[in-house]
PANU-293355 format. One record per atom (N, C-alpha, C): chain; x, y, z; residue in one letter; atom name; residue number from 1. Coordinates in steps of 0.02 Angstrom, whole numbers, plus 50000, padded with zeros to 5 digits. Layout:
<recs>
A; X; Y; Z; A; CA; NUM
...
</recs>
This chain:
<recs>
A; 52074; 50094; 50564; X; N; 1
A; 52008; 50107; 50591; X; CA; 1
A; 51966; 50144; 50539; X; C; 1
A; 51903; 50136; 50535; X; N; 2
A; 51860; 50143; 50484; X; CA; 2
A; 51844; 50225; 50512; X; C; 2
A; 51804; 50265; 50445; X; N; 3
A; 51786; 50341; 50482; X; CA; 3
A; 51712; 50307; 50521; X; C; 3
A; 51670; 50352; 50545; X; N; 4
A; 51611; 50353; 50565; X; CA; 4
A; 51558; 50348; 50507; X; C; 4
A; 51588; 50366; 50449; X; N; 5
A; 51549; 50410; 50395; X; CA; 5
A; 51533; 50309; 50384; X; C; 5
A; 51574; 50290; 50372; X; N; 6
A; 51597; 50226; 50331; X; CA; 6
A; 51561; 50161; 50353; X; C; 6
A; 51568; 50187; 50451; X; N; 7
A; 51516; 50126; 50465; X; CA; 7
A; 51451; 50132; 50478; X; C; 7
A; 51422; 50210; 50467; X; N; 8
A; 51352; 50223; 50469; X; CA; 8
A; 51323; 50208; 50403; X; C; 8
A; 51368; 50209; 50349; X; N; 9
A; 51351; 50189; 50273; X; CA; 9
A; 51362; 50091; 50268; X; C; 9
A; 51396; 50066; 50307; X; N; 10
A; 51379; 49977; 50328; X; CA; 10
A; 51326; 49958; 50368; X; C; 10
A; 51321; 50007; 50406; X; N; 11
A; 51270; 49993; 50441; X; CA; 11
A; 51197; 49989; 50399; X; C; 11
A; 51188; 50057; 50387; X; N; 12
A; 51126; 50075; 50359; X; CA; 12
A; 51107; 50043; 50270; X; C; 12
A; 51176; 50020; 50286; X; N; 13
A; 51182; 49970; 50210; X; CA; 13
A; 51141; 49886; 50225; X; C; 13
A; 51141; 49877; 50282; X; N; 14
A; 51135; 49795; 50287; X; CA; 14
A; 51073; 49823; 50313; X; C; 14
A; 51038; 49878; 50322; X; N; 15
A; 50965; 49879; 50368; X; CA; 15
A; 50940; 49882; 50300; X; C; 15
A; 50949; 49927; 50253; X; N; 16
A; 50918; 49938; 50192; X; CA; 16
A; 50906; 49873; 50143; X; C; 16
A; 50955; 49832; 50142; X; N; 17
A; 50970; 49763; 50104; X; CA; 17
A; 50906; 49721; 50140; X; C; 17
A; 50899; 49725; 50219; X; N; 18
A; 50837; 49674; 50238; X; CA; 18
A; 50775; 49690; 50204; X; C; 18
A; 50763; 49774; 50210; X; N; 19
A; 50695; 49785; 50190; X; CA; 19
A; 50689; 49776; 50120; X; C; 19
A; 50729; 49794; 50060; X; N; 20
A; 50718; 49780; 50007; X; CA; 20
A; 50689; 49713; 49978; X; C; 20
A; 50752; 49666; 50011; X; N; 21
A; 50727; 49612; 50001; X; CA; 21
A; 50677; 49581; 50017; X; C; 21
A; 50630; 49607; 50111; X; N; 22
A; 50579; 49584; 50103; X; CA; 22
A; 50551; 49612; 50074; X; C; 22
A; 50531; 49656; 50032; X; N; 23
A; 50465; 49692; 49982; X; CA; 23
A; 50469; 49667; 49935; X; C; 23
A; 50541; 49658; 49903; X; N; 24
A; 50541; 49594; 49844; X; CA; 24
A; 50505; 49524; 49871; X; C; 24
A; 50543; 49482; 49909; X; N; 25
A; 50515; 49426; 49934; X; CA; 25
A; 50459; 49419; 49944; X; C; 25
A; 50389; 49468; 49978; X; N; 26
A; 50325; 49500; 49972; X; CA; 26
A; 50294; 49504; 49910; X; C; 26
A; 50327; 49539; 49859; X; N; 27
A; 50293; 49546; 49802; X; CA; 27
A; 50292; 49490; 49766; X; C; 27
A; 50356; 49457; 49765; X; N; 28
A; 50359; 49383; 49723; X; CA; 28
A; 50317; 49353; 49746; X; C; 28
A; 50314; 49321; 49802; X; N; 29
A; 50284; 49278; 49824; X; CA; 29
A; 50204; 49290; 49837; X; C; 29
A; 50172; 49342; 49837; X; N; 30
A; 50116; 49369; 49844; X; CA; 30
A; 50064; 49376; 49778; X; C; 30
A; 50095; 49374; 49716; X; N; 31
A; 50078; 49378; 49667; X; CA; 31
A; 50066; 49320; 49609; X; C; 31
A; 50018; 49275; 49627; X; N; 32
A; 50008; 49216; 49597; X; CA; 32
A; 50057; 49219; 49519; X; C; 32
A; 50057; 49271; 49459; X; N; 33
A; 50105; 49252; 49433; X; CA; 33
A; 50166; 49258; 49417; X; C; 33
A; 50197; 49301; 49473; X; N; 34
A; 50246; 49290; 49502; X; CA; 34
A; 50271; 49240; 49538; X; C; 34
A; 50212; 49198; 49567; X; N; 35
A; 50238; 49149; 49637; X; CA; 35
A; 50260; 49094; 49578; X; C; 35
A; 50248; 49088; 49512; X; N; 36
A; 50265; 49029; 49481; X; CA; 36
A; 50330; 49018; 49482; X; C; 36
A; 50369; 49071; 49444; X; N; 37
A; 50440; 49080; 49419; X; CA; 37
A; 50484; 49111; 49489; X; C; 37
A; 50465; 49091; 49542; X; N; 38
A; 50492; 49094; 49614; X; CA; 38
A; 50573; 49092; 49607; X; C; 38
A; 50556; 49023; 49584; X; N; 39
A; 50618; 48991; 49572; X; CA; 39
A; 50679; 49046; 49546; X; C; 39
A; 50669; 49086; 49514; X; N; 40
A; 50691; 49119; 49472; X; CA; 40
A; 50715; 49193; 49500; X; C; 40
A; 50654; 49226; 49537; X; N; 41
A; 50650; 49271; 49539; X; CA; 41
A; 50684; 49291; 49618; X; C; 41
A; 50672; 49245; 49647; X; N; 42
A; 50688; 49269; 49720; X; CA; 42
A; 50776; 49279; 49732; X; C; 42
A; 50804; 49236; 49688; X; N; 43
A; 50893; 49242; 49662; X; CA; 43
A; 50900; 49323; 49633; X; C; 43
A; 50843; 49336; 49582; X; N; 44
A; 50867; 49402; 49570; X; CA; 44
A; 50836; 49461; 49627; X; C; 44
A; 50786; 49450; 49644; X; N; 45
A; 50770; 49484; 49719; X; CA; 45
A; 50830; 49507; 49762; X; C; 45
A; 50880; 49431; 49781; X; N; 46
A; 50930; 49444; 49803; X; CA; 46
A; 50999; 49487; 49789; X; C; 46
A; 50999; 49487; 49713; X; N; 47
A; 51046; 49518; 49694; X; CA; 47
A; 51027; 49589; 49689; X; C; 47
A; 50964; 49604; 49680; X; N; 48
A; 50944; 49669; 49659; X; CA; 48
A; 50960; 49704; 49749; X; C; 48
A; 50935; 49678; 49792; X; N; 49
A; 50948; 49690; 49860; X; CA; 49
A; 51034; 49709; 49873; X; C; 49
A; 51071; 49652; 49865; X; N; 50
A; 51123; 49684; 49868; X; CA; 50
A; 51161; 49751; 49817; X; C; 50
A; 51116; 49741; 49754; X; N; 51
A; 51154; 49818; 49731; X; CA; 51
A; 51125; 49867; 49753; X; C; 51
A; 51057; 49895; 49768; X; N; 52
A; 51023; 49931; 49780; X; CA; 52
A; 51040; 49958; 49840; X; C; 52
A; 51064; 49911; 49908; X; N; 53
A; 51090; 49948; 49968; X; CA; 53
A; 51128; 49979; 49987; X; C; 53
A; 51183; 49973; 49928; X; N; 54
A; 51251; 50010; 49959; X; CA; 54
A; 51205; 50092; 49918; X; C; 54
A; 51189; 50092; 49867; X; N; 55
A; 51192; 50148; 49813; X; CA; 55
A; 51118; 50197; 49868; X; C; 55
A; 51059; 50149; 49919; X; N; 56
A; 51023; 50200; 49961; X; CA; 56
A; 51065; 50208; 50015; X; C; 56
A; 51121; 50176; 50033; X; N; 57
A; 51134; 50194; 50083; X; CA; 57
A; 51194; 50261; 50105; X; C; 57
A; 51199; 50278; 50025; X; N; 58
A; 51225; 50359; 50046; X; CA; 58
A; 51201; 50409; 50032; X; C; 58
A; 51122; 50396; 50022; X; N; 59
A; 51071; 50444; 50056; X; CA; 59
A; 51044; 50438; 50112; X; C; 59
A; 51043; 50395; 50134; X; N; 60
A; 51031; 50372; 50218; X; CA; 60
A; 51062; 50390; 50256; X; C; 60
A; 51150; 50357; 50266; X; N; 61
A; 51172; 50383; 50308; X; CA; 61
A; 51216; 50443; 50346; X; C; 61
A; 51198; 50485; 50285; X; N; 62
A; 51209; 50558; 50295; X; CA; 62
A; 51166; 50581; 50351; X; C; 62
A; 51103; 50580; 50356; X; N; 63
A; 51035; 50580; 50410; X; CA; 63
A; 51040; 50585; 50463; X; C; 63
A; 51076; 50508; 50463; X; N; 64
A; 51088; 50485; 50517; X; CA; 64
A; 51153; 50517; 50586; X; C; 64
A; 51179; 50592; 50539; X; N; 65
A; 51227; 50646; 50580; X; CA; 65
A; 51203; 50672; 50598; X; C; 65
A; 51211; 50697; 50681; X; N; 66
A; 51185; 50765; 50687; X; CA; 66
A; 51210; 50825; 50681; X; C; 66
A; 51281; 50813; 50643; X; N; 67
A; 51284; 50892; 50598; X; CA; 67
A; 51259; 50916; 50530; X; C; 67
A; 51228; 50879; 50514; X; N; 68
A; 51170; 50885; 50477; X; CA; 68
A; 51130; 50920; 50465; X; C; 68
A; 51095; 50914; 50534; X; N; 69
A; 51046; 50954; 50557; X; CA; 69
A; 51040; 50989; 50601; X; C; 69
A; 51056; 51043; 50574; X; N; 70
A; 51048; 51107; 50601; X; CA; 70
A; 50987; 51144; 50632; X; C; 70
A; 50975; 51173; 50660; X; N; 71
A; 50906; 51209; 50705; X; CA; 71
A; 50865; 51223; 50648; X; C; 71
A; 50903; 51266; 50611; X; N; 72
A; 50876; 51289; 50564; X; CA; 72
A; 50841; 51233; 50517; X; C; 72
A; 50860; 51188; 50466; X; N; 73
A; 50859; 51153; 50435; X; CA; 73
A; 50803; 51088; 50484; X; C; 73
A; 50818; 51081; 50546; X; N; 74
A; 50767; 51041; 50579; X; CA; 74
A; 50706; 51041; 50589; X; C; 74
A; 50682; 51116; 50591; X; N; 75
A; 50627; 51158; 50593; X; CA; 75
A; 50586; 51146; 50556; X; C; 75
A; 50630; 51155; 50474; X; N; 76
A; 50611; 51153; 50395; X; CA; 76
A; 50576; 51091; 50408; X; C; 76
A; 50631; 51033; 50407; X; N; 77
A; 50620; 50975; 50362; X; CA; 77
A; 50641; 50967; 50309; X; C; 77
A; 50641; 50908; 50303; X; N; 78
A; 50653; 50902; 50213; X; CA; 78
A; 50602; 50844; 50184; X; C; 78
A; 50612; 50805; 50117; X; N; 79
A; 50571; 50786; 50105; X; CA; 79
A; 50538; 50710; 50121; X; C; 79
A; 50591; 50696; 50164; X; N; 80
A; 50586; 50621; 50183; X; CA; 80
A; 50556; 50628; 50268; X; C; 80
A; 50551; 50669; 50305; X; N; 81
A; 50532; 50699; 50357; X; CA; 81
A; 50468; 50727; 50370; X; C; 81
A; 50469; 50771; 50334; X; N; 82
A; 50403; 50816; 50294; X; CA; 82
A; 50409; 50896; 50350; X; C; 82
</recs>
Protein backbone atom coordinates (compact mmCIF):
# COMPACT_ATOMS: atom_id res chain seq x y z
CA UNK A 1 0.00 0.00 0.00
CA UNK A 2 1.25 3.33 -1.11
CA UNK A 3 1.85 6.29 1.86
CA UNK A 4 -0.69 9.20 1.50
CA UNK A 5 2.34 11.39 0.90
CA UNK A 6 2.89 9.27 -2.46
CA UNK A 7 -0.59 9.40 -3.81
CA UNK A 8 -1.15 13.13 -3.15
CA UNK A 9 2.26 13.58 -5.13
CA UNK A 10 0.35 11.15 -8.28
CA UNK A 11 -2.31 12.81 -7.92
CA UNK A 12 -1.26 16.35 -8.01
CA UNK A 13 1.28 15.03 -10.54
CA UNK A 14 -1.30 14.17 -13.36
CA UNK A 15 -3.41 17.58 -12.44
CA UNK A 16 -0.15 19.56 -12.96
CA UNK A 17 0.90 17.52 -16.30
CA UNK A 18 -2.83 18.67 -17.80
CA UNK A 19 -2.25 22.29 -17.12
CA UNK A 20 1.22 22.51 -18.34
CA UNK A 21 0.54 21.01 -21.28
CA UNK A 22 -2.37 23.06 -22.03
CA UNK A 23 -0.31 26.41 -21.72
CA UNK A 24 2.19 24.76 -23.91
CA UNK A 25 -0.47 23.52 -26.39
CA UNK A 26 -1.94 27.37 -26.09
CA UNK A 27 1.22 28.97 -26.68
CA UNK A 28 2.24 26.72 -29.66
CA UNK A 29 -0.60 26.84 -31.29
CA UNK A 30 -1.53 30.51 -30.66
CA UNK A 31 1.54 31.91 -32.00
CA UNK A 32 1.58 32.09 -35.78
CA UNK A 33 5.37 31.25 -35.66
CA UNK A 34 5.13 28.80 -33.58
CA UNK A 35 1.89 27.28 -35.16
CA UNK A 36 4.33 26.39 -38.18
CA UNK A 37 6.78 23.92 -36.58
CA UNK A 38 3.60 22.37 -34.62
CA UNK A 39 4.61 19.45 -35.88
CA UNK A 40 7.55 19.55 -33.86
CA UNK A 41 6.82 21.29 -31.00
CA UNK A 42 3.73 19.93 -29.51
CA UNK A 43 5.90 16.25 -29.04
CA UNK A 44 8.23 18.36 -27.06
CA UNK A 45 5.33 20.22 -25.20
CA UNK A 46 4.55 16.72 -24.27
CA UNK A 47 7.63 15.66 -22.97
CA UNK A 48 8.43 18.85 -21.25
CA UNK A 49 4.87 18.21 -19.43
CA UNK A 50 5.75 15.00 -18.34
CA UNK A 51 9.14 16.04 -16.75
CA UNK A 52 8.01 19.14 -15.28
CA UNK A 53 5.06 17.38 -13.22
CA UNK A 54 6.51 15.04 -11.14
CA UNK A 55 9.53 17.78 -10.12
CA UNK A 56 6.06 20.67 -9.29
CA UNK A 57 4.45 18.20 -7.81
CA UNK A 58 6.53 18.05 -4.57
CA UNK A 59 5.83 21.47 -4.03
CA UNK A 60 2.26 20.99 -4.43
CA UNK A 61 1.52 18.25 -2.67
CA UNK A 62 2.87 19.05 0.55
CA UNK A 63 -0.19 21.91 0.60
CA UNK A 64 -2.32 19.80 0.03
CA UNK A 65 -1.81 18.41 4.22
CA UNK A 66 -3.43 19.73 6.77
CA UNK A 67 -0.56 19.33 9.03
CA UNK A 68 0.94 21.75 7.31
CA UNK A 69 -0.92 24.25 8.26
CA UNK A 70 -0.95 25.29 11.27
CA UNK A 71 -3.20 28.29 12.84
CA UNK A 72 -0.40 30.00 13.06
CA UNK A 73 1.18 29.67 9.66
CA UNK A 74 -2.59 29.86 8.10
CA UNK A 75 -3.10 33.29 9.32
CA UNK A 76 0.40 34.24 7.76
CA UNK A 77 0.16 32.76 4.45
CA UNK A 78 2.73 32.12 2.35
CA UNK A 79 3.63 33.02 -0.98
CA UNK A 80 1.45 31.12 -3.24
CA UNK A 81 -1.69 32.08 -1.00
CA UNK A 82 -0.71 35.57 -0.24
Amino acid sequence: MLKTDTWLKIISSMMINAVVFGVGAIVVLSIPALAEHAIYLIPAVVVISFVVAPILSFYVAPRMRLKYWGERRWKKGDSISG
